[in-house]
N, C-alpha and C positions, 0 to 999 in steps of 0.2 A: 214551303221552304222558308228559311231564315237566314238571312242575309246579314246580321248586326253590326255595320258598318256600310256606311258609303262606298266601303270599297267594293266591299261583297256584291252591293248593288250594281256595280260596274260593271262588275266581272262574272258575276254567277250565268252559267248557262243551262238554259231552261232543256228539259228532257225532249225529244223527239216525242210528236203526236199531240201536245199540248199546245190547244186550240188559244185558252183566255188566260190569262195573268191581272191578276190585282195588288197593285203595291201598296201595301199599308205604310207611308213612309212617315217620318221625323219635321216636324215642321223648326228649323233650327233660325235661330236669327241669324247664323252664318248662309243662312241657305242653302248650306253642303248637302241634306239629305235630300229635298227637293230637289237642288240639281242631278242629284246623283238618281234619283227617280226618272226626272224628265229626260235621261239621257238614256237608260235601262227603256223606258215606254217609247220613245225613237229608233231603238236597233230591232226591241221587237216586233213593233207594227212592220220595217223591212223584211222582216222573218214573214212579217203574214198573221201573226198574231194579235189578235185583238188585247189592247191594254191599258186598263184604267190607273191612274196615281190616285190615292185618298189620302188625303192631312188629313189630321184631328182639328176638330171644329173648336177645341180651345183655345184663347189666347197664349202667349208666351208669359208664363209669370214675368214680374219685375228683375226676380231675383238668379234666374232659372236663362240657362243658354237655349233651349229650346222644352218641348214638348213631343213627346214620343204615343204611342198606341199604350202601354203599357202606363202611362201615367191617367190618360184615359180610362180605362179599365180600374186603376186602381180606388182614382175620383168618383165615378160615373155610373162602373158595373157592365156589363157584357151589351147593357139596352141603350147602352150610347154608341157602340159601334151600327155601322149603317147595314140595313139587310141590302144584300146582293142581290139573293135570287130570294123571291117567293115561295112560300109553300103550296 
């Protein structure tokens, strides 16, 4: 699922029977998307669901409000995102 916004992240509720959630979030120098992460992985560990937050391992450029997954991807290619599960 695709949440694109902090607010999304807030708000979105996750389907009944799903065990694990992984947030690919926004590393912002406002720190919106992270918090809006850490607040999403707080309601659903109460749920009972296991859940991890992932930033991107890049710095914030200079010029740039934050760093997204997709800027990632675009720099980096698919082999900089982190494996989850093993094959």
């Amino acid at each position: 699922m695709s949440c694109l916004s902090a607010n999304g992240l807030e708000t979105i509720e996750i389907p009944e029977g799903v065990e694990e959630v992984f947030i690919f979030a926004d590393k912002d120098r406002s720190e919106t998307g992270q918090k809006a992460a850490e607040n999403l992985r707080k309601r659903l560990l109460k749920q009972g669901i296991f859940c991890a937050v992932l930033l991107p391992g890049k710095e914030i450029p200079e010029n740039a409000k934050g760093v997204d997954w997709n800027d990632v991807l675009v720099t980096e290619g698919v082999a900089a995102f982190p494996r989850i599960y093993q094959d």
